[in-house]
C-alpha positions as CSV (number, residue, x, y, z in Angstrom):
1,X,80.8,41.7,76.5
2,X,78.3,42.8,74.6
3,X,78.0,46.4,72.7
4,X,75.1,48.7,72.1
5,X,75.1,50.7,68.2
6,X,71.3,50.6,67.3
7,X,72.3,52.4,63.8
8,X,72.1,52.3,60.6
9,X,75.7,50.4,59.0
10,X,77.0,50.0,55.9
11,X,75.5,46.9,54.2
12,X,79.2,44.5,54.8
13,X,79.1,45.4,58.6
14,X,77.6,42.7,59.9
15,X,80.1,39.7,57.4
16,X,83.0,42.0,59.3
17,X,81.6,41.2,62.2
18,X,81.4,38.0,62.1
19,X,84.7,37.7,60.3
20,X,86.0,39.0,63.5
21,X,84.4,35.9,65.7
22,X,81.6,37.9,67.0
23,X,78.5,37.3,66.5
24,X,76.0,40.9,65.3
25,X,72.2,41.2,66.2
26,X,70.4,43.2,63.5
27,X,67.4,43.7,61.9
28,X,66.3,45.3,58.6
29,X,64.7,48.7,58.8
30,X,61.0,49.5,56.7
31,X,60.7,52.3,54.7
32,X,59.9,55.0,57.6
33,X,62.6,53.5,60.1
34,X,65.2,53.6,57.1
35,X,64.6,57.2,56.6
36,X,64.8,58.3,59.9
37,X,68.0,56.3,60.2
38,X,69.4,57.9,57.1
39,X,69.3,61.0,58.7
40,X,70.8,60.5,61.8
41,X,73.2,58.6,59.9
42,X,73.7,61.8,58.2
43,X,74.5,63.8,61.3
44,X,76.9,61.0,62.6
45,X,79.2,61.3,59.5
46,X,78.8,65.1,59.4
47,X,80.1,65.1,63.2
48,X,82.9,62.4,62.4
49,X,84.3,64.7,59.6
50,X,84.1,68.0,61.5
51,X,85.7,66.4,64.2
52,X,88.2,64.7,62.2
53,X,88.2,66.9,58.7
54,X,89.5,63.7,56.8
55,X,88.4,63.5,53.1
56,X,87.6,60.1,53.9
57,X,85.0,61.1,56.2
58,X,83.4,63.4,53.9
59,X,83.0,60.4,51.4
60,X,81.0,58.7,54.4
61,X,79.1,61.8,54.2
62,X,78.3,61.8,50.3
63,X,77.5,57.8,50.7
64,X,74.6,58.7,53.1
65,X,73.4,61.7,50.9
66,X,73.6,59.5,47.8
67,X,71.8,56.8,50.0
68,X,68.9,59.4,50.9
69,X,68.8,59.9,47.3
70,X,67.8,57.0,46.4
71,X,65.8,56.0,48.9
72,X,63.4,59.5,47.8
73,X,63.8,58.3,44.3
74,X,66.0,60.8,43.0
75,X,68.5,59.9,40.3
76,X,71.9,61.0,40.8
77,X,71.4,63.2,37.3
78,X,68.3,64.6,38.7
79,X,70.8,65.6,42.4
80,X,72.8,67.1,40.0
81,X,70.9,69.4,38.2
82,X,69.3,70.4,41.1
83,X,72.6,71.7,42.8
84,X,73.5,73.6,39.5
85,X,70.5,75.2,39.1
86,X,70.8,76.2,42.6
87,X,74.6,76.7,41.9
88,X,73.2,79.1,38.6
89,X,70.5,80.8,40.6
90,X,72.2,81.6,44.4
91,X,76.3,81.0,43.0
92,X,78.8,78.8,44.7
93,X,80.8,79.1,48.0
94,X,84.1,80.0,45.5
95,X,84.4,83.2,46.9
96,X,84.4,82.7,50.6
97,X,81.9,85.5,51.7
98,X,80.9,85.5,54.6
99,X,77.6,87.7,56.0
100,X,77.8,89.6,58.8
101,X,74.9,91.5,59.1
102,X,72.0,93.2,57.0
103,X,71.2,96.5,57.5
């Protein structure tokens, strides 16, 4: 019986698939589809490790952010210094405040 996905999968999916004696339609995205899938991609794993709050599912979540990334042409150096500058500029989450209210 036949499943519905339509998203975005990791690029050995579809050789799993198969592996497993089924047979997986796909197609490959263009530029705009790929980034629109990236993101809801992005949401899926960000759901799957809040539900879940496995480590492993926050690597799923750093896969997709390192495949935005790339796909805006952003070097994983040029990521970097962008969080520590914002790290420099607004601080960290080390010290677990928490806002309540302005006043």
């Amino acid at each position: 019986m036949p499943r519905e996905y339509d998203k975005l999968v990791r690029d050995d999916i579809p050789e799993i698939i198969e592996r497993d004696g089924e047979t997986p339609v796909v197609h490959t995205a263009d530029d705009n589809e790929y980034g629109r899938r990236l993101l809801e991609k992005l949401d899926e794993e960000v759901t799957e490790f809040r539900e879940s709050e496995e480590i492993e599912e926050l690597a799923d979540v750093l896969e997709v952010v390192h495949a935005i990334r790339a796909h805006e042409g952003v070097s994983r150096e040029r990521l970097e210094d962008l969080r520590s500058e914002k790290a420099q500029e607004r601080g960290r989450f080390e010290e677990r405040i928490v806002l309540e209210r302005v006043e």
